[in-house]
N, C-alpha and C positions, 0 to 999 in steps of 0.2 A: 480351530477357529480363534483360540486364542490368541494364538502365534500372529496371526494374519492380523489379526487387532493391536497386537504388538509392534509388527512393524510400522503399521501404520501411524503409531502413535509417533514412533521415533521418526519417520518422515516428514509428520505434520508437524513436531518440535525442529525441528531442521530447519524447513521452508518458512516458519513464522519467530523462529527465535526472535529475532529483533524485536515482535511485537511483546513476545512473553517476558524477554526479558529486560521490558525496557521499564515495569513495572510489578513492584512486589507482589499487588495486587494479582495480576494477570499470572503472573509464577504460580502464584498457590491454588489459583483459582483453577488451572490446568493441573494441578497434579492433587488435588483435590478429586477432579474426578477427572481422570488416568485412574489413581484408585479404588473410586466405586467401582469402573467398569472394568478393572484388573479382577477384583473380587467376585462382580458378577459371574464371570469368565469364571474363575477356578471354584462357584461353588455350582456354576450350570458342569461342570468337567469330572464335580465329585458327584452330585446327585440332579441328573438330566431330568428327572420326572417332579422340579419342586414347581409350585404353579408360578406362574407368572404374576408383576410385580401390576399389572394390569387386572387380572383377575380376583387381585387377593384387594386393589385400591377398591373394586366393584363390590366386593361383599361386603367390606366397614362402610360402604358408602349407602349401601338400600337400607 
């Protein structure tokens, strides 16, 4: 899945360069999070059973 999210990444940077790189801003802001959801990916790839980032906002939250 990761892979599949990889590509995808490098397509949406492809098709939207202009926009990203038409500002420093938009640059970082996209590879800012490319990087969370790179991370995401390789720490769902090491340990598949860690809870979700939904489940864990609902416990600090009650």
């Amino acid at each position: 899945m990761i892979f599949v999210f990889g590509v995808l990444l490098v397509i949406s940077f492809m098709r939207e360069k202009d926009k990203i790189l038409n500002k420093k801003v938009n640059f970082l802001v996209f590879l800012f999070l490319s990087f969370i959801g790179i991370m995401l990916g390789i720490i769902h790839q090491i340990y598949p059973y860690v809870p979700s980032m939904a489940s864990v906002l609902e416990k600090y939250i009650k």
